[in-house]
TILOFI-439731 format. One record per residue: z, y, x of N, C-alpha, C, CB in turn; residue number from 1. Coordinates in Angstrom, 2 decimals. Glycine has a CB too. Layout:
N
R    n.c3    n.c2    n.c1   ca.c3   ca.c2   ca.c1    c.c3    c.c2    c.c1   cb.c3   cb.c2   cb.c1   n
R       Z       Y       X       Z       Y       X       Z       Y       X       Z       Y       X NUM
...
***
This chain:
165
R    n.c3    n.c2    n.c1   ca.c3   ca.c2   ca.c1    c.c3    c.c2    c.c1   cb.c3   cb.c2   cb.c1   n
R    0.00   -1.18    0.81    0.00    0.00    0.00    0.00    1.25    0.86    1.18   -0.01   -0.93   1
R    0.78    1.17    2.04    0.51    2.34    3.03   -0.56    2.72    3.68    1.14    2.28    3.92   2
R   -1.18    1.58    3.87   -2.24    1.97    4.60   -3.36    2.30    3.72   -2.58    1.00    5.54   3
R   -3.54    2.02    2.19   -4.31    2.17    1.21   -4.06    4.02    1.22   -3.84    1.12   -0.21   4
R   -2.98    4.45    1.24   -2.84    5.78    1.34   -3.07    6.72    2.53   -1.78    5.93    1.01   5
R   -2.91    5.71    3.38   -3.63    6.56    4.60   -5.24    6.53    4.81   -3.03    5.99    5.99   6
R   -5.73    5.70    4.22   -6.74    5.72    4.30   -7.78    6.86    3.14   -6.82    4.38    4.31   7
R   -6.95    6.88    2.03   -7.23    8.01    1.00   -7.01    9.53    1.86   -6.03    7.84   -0.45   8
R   -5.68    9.27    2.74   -6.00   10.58    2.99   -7.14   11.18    4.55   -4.46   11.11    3.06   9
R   -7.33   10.28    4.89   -8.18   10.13    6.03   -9.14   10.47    5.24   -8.30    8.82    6.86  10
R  -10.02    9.92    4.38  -11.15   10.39    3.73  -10.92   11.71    3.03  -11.60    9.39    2.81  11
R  -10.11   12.24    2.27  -10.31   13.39    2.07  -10.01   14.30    3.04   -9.81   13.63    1.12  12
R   -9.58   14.39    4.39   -9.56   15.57    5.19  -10.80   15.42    5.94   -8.30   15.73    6.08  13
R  -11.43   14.34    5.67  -13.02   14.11    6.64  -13.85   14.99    4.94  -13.75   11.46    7.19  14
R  -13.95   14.70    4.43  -14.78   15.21    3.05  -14.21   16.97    3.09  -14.14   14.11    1.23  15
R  -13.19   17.28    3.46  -12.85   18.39    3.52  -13.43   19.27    4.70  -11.61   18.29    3.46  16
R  -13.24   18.37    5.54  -13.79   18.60    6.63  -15.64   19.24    7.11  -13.43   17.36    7.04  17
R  -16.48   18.15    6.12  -17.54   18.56    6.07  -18.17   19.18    4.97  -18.06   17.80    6.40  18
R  -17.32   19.79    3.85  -17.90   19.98    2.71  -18.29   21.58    2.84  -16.95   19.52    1.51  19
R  -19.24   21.81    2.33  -20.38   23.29    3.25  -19.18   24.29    2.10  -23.21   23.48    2.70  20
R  -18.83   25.40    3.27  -18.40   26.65    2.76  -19.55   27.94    2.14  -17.60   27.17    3.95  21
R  -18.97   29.08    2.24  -20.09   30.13    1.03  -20.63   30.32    3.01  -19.09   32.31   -0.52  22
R  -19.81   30.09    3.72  -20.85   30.92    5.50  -21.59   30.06    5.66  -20.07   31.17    7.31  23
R  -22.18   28.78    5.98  -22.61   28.01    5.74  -24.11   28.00    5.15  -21.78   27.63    5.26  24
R  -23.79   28.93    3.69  -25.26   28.66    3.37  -26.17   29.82    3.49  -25.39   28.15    1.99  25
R  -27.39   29.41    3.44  -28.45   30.50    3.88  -28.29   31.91    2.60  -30.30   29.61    3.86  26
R  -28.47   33.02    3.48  -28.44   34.09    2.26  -30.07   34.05    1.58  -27.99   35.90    2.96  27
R  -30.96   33.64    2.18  -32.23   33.50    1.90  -32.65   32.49    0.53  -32.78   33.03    3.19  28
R  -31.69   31.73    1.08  -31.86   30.51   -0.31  -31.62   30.83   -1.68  -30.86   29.31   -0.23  29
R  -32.52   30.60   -2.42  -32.15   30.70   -3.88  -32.30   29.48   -4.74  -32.96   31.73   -4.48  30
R  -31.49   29.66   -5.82  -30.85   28.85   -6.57  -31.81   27.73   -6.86  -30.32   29.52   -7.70  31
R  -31.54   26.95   -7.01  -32.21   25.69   -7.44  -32.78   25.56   -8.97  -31.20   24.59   -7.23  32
R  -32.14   26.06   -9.72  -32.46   26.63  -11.19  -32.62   27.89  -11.78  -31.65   26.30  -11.90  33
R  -32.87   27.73  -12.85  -32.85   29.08  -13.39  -32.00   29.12  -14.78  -34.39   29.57  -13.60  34
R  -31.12   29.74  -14.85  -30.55   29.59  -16.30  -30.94   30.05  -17.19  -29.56   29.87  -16.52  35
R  -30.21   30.79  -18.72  -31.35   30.87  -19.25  -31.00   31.99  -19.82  -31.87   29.82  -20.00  36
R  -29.98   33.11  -19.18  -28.73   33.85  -18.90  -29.68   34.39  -18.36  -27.36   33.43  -18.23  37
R  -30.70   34.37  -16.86  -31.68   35.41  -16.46  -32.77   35.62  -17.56  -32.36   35.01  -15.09  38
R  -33.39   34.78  -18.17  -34.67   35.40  -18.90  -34.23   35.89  -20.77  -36.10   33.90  -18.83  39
R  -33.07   35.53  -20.98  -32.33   35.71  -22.46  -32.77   37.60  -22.64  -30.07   35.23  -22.34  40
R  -32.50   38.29  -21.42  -33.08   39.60  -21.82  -34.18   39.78  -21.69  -32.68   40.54  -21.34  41
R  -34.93   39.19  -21.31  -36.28   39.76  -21.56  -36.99   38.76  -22.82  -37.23   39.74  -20.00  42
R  -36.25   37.17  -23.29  -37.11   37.10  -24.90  -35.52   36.76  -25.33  -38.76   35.54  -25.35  43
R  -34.70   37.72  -26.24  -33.67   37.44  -26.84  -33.65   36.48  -27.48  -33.34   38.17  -27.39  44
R  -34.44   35.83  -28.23  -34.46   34.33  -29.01  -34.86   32.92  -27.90  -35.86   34.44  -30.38  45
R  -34.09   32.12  -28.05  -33.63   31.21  -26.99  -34.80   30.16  -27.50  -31.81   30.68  -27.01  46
R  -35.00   29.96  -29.24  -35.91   29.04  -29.38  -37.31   29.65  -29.12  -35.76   28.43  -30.67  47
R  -37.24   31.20  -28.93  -39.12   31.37  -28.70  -38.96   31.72  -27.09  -40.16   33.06  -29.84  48
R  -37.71   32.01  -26.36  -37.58   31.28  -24.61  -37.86   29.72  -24.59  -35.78   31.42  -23.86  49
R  -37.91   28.97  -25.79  -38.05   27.48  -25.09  -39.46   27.47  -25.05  -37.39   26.07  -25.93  50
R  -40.11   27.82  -26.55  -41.79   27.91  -26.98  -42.29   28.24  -25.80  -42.32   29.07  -28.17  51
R  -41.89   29.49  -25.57  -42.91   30.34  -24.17  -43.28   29.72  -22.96  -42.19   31.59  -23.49  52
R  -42.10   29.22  -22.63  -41.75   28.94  -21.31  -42.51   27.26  -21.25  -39.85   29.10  -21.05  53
R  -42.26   26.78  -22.30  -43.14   24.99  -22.54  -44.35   25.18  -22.48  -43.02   24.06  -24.09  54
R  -45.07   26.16  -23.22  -46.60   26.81  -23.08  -46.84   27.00  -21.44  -46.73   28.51  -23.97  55
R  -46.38   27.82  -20.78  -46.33   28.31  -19.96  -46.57   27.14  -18.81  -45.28   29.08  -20.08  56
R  -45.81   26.45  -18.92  -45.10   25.14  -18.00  -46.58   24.10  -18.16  -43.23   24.23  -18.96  57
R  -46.70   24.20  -19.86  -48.58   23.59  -19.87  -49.41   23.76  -19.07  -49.47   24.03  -20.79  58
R  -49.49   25.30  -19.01  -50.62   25.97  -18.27  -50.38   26.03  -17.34  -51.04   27.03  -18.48  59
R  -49.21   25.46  -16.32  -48.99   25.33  -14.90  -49.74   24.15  -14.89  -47.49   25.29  -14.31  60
R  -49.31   22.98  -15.46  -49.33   21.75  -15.61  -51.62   21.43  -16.02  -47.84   21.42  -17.09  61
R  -52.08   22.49  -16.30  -53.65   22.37  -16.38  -54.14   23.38  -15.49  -54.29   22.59  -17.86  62
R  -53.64   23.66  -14.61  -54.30   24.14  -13.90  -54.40   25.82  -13.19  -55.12   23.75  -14.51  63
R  -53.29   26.39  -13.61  -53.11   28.07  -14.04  -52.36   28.41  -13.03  -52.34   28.55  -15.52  64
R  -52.99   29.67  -12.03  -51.99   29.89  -10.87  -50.72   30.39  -11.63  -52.55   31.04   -9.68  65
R  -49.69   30.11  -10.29  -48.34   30.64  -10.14  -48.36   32.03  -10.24  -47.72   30.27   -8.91  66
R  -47.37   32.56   -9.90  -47.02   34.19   -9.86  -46.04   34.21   -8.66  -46.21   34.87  -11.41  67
R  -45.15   32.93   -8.90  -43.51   33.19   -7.56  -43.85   31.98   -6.93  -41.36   33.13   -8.24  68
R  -43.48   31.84   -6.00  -43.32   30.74   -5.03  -42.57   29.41   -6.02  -42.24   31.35   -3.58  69
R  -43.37   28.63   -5.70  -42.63   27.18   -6.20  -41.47   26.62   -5.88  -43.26   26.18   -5.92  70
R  -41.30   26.79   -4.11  -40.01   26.05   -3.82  -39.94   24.96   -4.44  -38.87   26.70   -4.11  71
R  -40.30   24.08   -4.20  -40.02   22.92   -4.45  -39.64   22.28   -5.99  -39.14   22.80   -3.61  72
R  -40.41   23.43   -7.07  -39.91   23.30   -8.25  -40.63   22.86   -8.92  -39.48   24.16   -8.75  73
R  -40.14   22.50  -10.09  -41.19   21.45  -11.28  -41.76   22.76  -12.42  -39.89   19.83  -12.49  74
R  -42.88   22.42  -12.72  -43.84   23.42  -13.77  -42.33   24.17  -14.55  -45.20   22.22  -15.25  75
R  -40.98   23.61  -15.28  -41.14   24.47  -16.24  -39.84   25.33  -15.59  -41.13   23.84  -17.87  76
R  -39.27   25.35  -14.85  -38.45   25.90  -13.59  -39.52   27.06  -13.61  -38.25   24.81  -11.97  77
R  -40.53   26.84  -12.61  -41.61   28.06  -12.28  -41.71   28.98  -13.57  -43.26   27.42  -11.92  78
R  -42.10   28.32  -14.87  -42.17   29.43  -15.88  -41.12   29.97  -16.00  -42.54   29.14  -17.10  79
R  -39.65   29.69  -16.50  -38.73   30.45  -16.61  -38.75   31.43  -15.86  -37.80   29.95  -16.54  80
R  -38.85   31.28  -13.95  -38.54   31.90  -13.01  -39.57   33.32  -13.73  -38.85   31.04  -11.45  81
R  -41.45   32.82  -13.90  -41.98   33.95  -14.19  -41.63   34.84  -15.32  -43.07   33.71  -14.24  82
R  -40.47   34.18  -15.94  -40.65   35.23  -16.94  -39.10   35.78  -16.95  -41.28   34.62  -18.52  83
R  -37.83   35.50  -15.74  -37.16   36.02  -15.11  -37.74   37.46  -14.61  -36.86   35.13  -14.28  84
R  -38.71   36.51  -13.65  -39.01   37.79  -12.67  -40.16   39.02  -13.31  -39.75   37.08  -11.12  85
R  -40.45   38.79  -14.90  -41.11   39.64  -15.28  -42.56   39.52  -15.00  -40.58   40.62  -14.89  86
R  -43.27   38.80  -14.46  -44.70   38.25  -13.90  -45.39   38.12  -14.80  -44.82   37.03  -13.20  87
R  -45.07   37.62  -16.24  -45.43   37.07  -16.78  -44.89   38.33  -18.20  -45.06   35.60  -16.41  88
R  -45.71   39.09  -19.23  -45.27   39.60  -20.36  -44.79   38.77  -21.25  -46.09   40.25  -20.88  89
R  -43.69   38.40  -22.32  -43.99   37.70  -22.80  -44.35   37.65  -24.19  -43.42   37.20  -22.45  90
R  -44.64   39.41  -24.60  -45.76   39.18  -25.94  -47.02   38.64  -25.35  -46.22   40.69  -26.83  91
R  -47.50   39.07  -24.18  -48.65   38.42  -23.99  -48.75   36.84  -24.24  -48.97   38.73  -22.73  92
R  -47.52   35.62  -23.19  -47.13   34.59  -23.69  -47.23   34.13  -25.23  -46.06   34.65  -23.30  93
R  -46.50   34.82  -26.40  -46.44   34.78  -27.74  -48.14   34.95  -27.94  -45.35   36.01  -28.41  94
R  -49.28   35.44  -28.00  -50.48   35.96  -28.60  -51.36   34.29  -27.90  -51.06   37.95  -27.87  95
R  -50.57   34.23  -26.34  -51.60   32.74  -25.78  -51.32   32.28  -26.68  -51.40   31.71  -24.46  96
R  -49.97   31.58  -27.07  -49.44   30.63  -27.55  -49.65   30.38  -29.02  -48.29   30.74  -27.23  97
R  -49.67   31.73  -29.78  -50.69   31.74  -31.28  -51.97   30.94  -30.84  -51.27   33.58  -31.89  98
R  -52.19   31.68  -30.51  -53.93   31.40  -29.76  -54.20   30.04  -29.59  -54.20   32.03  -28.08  99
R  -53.33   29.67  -29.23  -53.44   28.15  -28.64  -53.89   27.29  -29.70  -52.03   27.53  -28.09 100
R  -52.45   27.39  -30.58  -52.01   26.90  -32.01  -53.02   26.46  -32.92  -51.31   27.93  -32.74 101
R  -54.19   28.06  -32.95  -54.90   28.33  -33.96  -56.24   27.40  -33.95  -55.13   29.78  -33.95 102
R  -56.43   26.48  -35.42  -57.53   25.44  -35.03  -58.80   26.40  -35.92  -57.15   23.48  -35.70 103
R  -58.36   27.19  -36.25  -59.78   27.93  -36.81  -59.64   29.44  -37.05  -60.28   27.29  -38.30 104
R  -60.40   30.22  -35.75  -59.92   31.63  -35.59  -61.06   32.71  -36.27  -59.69   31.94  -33.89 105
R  -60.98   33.28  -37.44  -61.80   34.27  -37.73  -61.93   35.82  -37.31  -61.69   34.21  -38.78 106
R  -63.43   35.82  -37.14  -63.32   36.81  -36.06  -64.01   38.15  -37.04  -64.30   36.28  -34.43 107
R  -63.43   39.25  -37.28  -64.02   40.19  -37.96  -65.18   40.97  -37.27  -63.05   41.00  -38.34 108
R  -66.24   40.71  -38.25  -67.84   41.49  -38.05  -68.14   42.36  -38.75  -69.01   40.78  -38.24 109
R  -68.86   42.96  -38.57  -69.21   44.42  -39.48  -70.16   43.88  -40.23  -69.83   45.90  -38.66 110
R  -70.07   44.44  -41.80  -70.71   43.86  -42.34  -72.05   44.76  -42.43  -70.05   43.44  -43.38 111
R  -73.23   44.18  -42.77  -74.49   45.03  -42.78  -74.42   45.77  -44.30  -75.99   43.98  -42.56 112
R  -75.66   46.51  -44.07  -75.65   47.21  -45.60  -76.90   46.04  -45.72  -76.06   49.34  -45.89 113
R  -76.47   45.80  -47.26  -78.36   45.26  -47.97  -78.76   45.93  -48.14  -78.89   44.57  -49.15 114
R  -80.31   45.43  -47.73  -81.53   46.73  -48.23  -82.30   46.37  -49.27  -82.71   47.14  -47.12 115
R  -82.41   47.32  -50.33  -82.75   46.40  -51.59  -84.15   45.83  -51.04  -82.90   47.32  -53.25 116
R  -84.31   44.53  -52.36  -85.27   43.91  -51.99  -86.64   44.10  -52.47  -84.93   42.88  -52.11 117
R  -87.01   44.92  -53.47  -87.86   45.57  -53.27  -87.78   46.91  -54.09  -88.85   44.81  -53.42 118
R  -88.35   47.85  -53.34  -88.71   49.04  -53.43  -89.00   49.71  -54.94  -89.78   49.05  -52.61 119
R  -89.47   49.29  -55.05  -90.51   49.38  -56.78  -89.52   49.99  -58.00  -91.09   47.35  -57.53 120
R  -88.74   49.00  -57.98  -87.56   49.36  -59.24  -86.80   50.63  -59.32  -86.40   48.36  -59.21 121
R  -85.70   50.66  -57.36  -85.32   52.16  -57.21  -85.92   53.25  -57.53  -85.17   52.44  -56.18 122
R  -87.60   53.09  -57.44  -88.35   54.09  -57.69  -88.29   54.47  -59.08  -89.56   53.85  -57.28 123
R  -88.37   53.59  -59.98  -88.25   53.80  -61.49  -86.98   54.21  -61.84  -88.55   52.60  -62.28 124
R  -85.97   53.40  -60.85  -84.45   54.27  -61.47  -84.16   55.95  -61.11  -82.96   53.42  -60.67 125
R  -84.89   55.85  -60.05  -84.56   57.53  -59.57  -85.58   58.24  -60.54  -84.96   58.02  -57.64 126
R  -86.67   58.04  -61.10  -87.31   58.93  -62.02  -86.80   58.46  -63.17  -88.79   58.99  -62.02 127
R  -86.35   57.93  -63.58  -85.88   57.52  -65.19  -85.71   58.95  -65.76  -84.24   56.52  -65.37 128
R  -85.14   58.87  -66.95  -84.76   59.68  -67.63  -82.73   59.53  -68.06  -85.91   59.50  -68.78 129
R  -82.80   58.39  -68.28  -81.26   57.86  -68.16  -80.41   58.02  -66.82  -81.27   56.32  -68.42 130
R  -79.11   58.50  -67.49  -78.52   58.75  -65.84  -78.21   57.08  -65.76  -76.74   60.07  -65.56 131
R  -78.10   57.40  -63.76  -77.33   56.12  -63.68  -76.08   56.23  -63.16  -77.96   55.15  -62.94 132
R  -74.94   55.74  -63.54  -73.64   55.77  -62.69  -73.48   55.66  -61.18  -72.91   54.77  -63.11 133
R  -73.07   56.53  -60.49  -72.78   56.56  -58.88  -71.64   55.83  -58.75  -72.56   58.03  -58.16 134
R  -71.06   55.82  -59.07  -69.48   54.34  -58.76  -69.03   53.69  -60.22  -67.44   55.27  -58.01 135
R  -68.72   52.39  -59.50  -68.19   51.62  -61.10  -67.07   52.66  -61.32  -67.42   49.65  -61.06 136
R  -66.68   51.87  -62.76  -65.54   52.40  -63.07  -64.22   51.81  -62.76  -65.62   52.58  -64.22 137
R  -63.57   52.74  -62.30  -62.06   52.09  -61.96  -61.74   50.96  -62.71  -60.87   53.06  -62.24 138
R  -60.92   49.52  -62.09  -60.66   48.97  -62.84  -59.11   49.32  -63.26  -61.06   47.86  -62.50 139
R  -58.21   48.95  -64.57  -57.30   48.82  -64.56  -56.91   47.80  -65.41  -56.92   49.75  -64.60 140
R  -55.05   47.61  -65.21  -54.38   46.58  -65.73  -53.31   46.76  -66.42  -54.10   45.84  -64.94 141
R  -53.36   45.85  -66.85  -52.03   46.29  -68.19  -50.76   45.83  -67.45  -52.12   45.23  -70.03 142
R  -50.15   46.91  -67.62  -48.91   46.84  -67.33  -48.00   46.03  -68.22  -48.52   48.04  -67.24 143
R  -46.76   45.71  -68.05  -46.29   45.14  -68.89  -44.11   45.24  -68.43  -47.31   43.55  -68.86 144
R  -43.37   45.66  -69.23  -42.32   46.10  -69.05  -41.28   44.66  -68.92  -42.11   47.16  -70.16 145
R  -40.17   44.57  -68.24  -39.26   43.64  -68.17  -39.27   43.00  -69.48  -38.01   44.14  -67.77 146
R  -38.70   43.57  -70.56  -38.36   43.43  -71.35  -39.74   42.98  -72.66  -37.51   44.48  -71.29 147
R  -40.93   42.90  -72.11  -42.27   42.44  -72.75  -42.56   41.07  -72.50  -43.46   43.22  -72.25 148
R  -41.97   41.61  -71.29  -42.70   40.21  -70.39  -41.67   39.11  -70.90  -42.67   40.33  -68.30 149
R  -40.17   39.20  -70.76  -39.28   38.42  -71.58  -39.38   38.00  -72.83  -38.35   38.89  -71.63 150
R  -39.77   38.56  -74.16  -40.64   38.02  -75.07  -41.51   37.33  -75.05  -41.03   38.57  -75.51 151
R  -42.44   37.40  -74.09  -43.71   36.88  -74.01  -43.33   35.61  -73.57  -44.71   37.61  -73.15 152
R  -42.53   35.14  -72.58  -42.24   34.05  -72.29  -41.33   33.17  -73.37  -41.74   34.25  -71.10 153
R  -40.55   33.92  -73.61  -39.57   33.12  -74.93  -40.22   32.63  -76.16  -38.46   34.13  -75.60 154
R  -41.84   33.49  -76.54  -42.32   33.13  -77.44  -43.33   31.74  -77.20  -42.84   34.27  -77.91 155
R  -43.26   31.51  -75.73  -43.91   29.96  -75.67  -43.59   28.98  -76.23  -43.91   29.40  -74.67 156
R  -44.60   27.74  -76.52  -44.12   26.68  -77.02  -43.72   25.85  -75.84  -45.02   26.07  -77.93 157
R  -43.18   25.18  -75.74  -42.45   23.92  -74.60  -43.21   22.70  -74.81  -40.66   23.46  -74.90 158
R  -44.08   22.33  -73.78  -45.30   21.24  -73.60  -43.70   19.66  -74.72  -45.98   20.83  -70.74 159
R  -44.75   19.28  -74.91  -44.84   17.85  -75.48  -43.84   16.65  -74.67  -46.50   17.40  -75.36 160
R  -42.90   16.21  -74.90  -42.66   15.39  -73.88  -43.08   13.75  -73.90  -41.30   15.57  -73.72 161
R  -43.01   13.83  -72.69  -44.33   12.38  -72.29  -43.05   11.02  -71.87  -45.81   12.92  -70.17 162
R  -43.39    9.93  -72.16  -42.75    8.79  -70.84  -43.40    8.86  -69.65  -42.88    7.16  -71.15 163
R  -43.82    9.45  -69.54  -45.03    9.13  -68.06  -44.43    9.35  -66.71  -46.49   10.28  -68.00 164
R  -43.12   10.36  -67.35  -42.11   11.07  -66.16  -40.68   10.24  -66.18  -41.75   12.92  -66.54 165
***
């Protein structure tokens, strides 16, 4: 039993012995991770920091240069880091990442004017004798008050009931 304790303490003053102090380590070195405490201010929502940064980590992962040094890090490490270090916007991130999403994107065109199709008729409408109207007429709708509309519904009949349900 004594020597079981001397031997416990032999190992911890050797483990004490070599275990690296703050002088020790390089001031150059940086952290091995990134938490999530650095990029939380720049996208306050933690679930559209996960979205971004997984997109992001994609587009490392197909092919998309870096911005920071890798160090020895895996795709989605690097994205966080870029969007730590600001490299990376991340509404721009949010618009890829729509973008991505979107399986059918419509793209607004100007529409043409028609040109009537033939000539002939305008000619008869501009000499007519009858005016012709320059804009339809406004459409409108019937309004209808809380208290109309509550009648109107109360005065329904109630469908039929079926076994079918």
């Amino acid at each position: 039993m004594i020597q079981t304790n001397n031997f416990l303490e032999k190992a911890m003053k050797l483990a004490y012995r070599f275990a690296p102090t703050p002088k020790t380590f390089k001031l150059e070195q940086r952290m091995a991770r990134v938490t999530v405490e650095d990029c939380i201010d720049k996208v306050p929502n933690r679930f559209e920091l996960v979205l971004l940064s997984a997109h992001r980590s994609r587009q490392i992962s197909a092919g998309s240069q870096i911005s920071v040094e890798r160090d020895n890090d895996k795709n989605p490490v690097v994205a966080l880091r870029e969007i730590a270090d600001e490299q990376l916007s991340p509404e721009d991130l949010k618009e890829d990442l729509i973008h991505s999403l979107q399986k059918h994107v419509e793209v607004d065109e100007p529409e043409e004017v028609a040109e009537p199709a033939v000539a002939e008729p305008m000619m008869a409408i501009e000499h007519s004798e009858t005016p012709v109207p320059d804009a339809p007429a406004p459409v409108t709708f019937d309004t209808l008050s809380e208290d109309e509309l509550l009648a109107g519904i109360q005065g329904l009949v109630p469908p039929e009931k079926t076994d079918d349900f």
